[in-house]
C-alpha positions, 0 to 999 in steps of 0.5 A, spaced: 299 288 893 301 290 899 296 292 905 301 297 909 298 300 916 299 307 919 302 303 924 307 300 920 309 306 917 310 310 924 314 303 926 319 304 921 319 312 923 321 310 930 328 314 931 330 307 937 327 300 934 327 294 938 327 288 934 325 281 935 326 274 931 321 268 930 320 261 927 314 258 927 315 250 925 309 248 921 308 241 918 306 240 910 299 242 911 302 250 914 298 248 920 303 251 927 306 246 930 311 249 935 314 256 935 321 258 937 323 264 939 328 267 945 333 263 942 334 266 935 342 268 934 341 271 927 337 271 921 337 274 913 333 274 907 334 274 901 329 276 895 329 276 888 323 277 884 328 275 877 329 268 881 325 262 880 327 260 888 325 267 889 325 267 897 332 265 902 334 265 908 340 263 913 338 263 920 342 260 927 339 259 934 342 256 941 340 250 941 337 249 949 336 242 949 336 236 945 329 237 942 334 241 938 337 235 936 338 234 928 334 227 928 326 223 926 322 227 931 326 234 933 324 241 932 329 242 926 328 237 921 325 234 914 318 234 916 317 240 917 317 248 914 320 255 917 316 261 918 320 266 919 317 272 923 321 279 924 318 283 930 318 291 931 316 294 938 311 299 937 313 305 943 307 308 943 303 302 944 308 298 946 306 292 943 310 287 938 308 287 930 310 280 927 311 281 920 311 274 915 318 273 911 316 267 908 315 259 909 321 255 907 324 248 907 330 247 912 336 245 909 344 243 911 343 244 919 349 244 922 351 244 929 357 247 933 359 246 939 365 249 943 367 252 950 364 258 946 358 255 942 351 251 942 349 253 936 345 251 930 345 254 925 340 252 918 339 255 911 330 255 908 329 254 902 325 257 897 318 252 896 318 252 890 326 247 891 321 242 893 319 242 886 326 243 883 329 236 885 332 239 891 327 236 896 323 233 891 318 234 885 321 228 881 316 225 876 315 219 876 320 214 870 315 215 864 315 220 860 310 226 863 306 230 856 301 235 856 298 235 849 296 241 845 289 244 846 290 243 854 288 249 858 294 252 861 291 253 867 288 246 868 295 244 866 298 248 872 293 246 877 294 239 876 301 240 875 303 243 883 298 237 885 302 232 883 308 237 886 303 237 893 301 243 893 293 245 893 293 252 895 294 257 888 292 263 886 293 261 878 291 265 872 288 264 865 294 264 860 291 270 856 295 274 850 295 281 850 288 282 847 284 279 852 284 271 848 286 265 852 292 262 850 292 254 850 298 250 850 300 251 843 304 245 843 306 238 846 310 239 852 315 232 853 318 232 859 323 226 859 324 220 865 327 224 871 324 229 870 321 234 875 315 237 878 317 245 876 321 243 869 312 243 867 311 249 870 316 253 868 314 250 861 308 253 861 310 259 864 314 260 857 308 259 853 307 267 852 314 270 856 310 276 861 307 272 866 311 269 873 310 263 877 313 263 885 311 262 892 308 268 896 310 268 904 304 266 905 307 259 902 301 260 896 302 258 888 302 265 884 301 264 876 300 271 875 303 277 870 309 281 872 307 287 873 309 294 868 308 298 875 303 302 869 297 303 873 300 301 880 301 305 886 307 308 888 307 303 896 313 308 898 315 314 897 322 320 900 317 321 906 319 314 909 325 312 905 328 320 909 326 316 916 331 310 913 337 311 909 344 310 910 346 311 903 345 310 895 348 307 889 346 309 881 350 305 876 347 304 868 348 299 865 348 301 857 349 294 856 344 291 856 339 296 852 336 294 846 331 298 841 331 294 835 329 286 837 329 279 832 326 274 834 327 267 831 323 262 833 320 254 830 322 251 824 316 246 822 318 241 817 311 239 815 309 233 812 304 235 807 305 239 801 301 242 795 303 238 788 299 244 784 297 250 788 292 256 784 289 263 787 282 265 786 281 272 790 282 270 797 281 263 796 288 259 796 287 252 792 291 246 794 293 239 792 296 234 796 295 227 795 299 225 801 292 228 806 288 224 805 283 226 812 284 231 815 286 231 822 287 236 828 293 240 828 296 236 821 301 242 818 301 244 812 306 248 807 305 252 801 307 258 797 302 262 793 304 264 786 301 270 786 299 275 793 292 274 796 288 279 800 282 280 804 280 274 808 284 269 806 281 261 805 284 255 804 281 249 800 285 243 801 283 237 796 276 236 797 275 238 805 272 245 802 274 253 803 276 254 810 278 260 814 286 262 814 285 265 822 290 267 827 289 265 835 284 269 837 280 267 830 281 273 826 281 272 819 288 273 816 287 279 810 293 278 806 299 273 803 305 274 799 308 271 793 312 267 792 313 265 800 313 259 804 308 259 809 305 254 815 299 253 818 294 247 822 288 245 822 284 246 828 277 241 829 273 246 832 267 248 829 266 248 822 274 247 822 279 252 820 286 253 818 291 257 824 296 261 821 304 259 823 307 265 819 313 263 816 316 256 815 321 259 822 317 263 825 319 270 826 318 277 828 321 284 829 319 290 834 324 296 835 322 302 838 319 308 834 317 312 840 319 319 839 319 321 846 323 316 848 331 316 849 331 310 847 328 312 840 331 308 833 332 315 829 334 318 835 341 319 837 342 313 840 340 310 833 339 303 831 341 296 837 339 291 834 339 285 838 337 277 835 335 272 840 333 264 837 334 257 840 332 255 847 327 257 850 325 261 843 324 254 840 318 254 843 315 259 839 310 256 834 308 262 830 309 269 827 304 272 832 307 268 838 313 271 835 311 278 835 309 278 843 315 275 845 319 281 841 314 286 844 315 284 851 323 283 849 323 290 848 319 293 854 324 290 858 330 293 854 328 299 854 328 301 860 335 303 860 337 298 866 339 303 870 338 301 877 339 305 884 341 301 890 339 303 897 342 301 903 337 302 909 334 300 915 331 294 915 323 295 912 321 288 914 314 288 910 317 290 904 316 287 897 319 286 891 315 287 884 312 293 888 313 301 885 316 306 890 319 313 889 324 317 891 329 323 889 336 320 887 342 324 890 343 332 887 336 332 885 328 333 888 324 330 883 322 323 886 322 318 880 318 312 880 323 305 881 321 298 882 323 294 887 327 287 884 330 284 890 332 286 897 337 283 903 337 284 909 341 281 915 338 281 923 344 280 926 345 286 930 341 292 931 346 296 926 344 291 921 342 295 914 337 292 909 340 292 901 335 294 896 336 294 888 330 297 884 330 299 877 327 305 873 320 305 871 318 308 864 312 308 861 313 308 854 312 300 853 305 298 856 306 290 857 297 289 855 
């Protein structure tokens, strides 16, 4: 969240702004070691909240003497971070607010010199490309797995250490009704892998939560905020001060309102022989299972529908509870359907329900009030996602998440608004914001999803791309 100052808003109110440019140069533990500032020629951001490598940026600076010189021991080089600073003179005080653009990696230094020119010039990667391979984050040449059961944010935790970073702010992976998630299956990264190929591959175990970098160079493992319950940071009250232009397209594309998610196909080993249904108690042979060990899979058709809370007797290990993750018992099968389920330890021991032998699930929006309504005028959009990331998908209810998400994102009718402005440099993205488009006084809520901004020049104008926001699809 940002924290936004009166002070901040009457600078950005300012009819004449004097603006500044700053590189702090930090060393690995983000401790200050050197700061350049009177010879920054230029300096963009840019920001993308949908990027893996969320934050960016270009800079060119004079280079005075030779302690700008590329090599061991020189201002610009492998040893070090950048953290860029955009400053803004308040003229009421008089006094320079610095505000943080975030902390990089430098890369691709060139220097040129002409009759003209003695300049250096430099990309910042975002941090998590130390991760990525780019600068680092290789594992080492064996094969890397974290086991079913883990905890993902101990996972995650001893992930990004292995990567060197010890400052995070990482969360339970937790479904929408509050129970944590475990991983849910083994995660192999094979030789030659790298540091973020783990993370992003616990990232996806349930699809609403996002890793990246903050400016203040912290680790998030955080839910992507719905902007449900969140407070509108900027409004036509500062964007009147700042506005150059607007452009509104709609991309009918990408909506969808009726969603089929295909995950896992399982080939259990295990298979009933001779299988009857007494009440809710599903009874099995199978010769082949001998002992009962953790996540052993199974399959089986009942010969007749089952309800109330189901419990499956496998052999002589006794009836056990037939439940989902959160522990509740599953109240009804049908006949004559393949199903999957895994043996959990835990307790007395309990079969966890996979669903189908693929898993699979459908979610499509039956809001009347909303315009993307499936007996409304727009009728059915029927969008089917398997393989890839989806392979990961290990169960029908896992599935039905993915699919409910899916259609939170696809029914927002992606129209977004761009805004040229005058550059906010504490502006953020994943924020809500508000504004009256062209031709209209109503102000409608928007999230902002990515910006970039050249300062350059004191004409330079912040690029700012945000979507609609609507209400009728809760993430939680």
């Amino acid at each position: 969240m940002l924290n936004i100052t009166q002070n901040d808003y009457n600078i950005i109110k300012q009819r004449n702004v004097e603006r500044y440019i700053k590189l702090n140069l930090l060393d690995f533990q983000y401790r200050t070691v050197d700061e350049i500032s009177g010879n920054m020629l230029s300096c963009s951001i840019q920001c993308d909240a949908d990027s893996d490598l969320r934050r960016s940026c270009n800079g060119s600076l004079i280079a005075a003497n030779k302690t700008f010189d590329i090599q061991p021991g020189g201002r610009i080089f492998l040893d070090r971070y950048i953290q860029v600073y955009i400053g803004l003179k308040n003229i009421y005080t008089d006094e320079i607010q610095w505000y943080n653009q975030g902390i990089y990696l430098i890369d691709a230094p060139t220097w040129q010199y002409d009759a003209t020119n003695n300049t250096l010039s430099f990309s910042g990667l975002d941090l998590m490309s130390k991760l990525t391979g780019v600068r680092n984050g290789q594992l080492e040449g064996i094969p890397t797995v974290i086991k079913k059961g883990e905890s993902v944010r101990e996972a995650m935790i001893a992930t990004l250490k292995l990567g060197g970073f010890t400052k995070y702010i990482v969360s339970e992976c937790k479904n929408r009704d509050g129970s944590i998630q475990a991983v849910p299956y083994d995660i192999e990264i094979d030789q030659g892998g790298y540091v973020f190929d783990i993370l992003s591959a616990l990232r996806d175990i349930l699809p609403q939560y996002q890793i990246y970098f903050d400016t203040e160079g912290v680790f998030h493992y955080e839910l992507i905020p719905s902007g449900e319950d969140d407070p509108v940071m900027i409004d036509d009250d500062i964007w009147e001060s700042v506005l150059v232009g607007e452009n509104v397209s709609t991309d009918f594309a990408n909506v969808k309102n009726y969603i089929e998610v295909y995950g896992r196909t399982h080939n259990p080993e295990y298979y009933p022989s001779a299988i009857s249904v007494s009440g809710a108690v599903v009874t099995m042979t199978i010769a082949k299972l001998t002992k009962l060990n953790e996540y052993d899979i199974i399959g089986f058709t009942p010969n007749s529908a089952v309800s109330g809370n189901v419990q499956l007797t496998v052999n002589s290990f006794g009836a056990k509870d037939l439940v989902d993750s959160k522990g509740s018992h599953i109240t009804s099968l049908q006949n004559n359907v393949y199903y999957v389920a895994q043996y959990q330890a835990n307790g007395n021991g309990a079969w966890l329900f996979l669903g189908h032998q693929q898993a699979k699930a459908t979610w499509k929006d039956e809001n009347p009030d909303s315009p993307f309504y499936v007996n409304g005028p727009v009728g059915v959009i029927r969008q089917v996602l398997c393989g890839g990331e989806y392979d990961n998908i290990i169960s029908d209810e896992l599935a039905l998440e993915r699919a409910k998400v899916e259609i939170y994102w696809k029914c927002r009718l992606n129209d977004s608004l761009t805004l040229d402005i005058i550059p906010i440099p504490w502006l953020d993205v994943n924020i809500v914001v508000s504004h009256a488009p062209k031709d209209s006084t109503t102000q409608n809520r928007y999230i902002i999803k990515s910006y970039s901004v050249d300062y350059s020049s004191v004409s330079s104008t912040m690029s700012v791309s945000m979507i609609s926001f609507y209400p009728y699809y809760p993430m939680y």
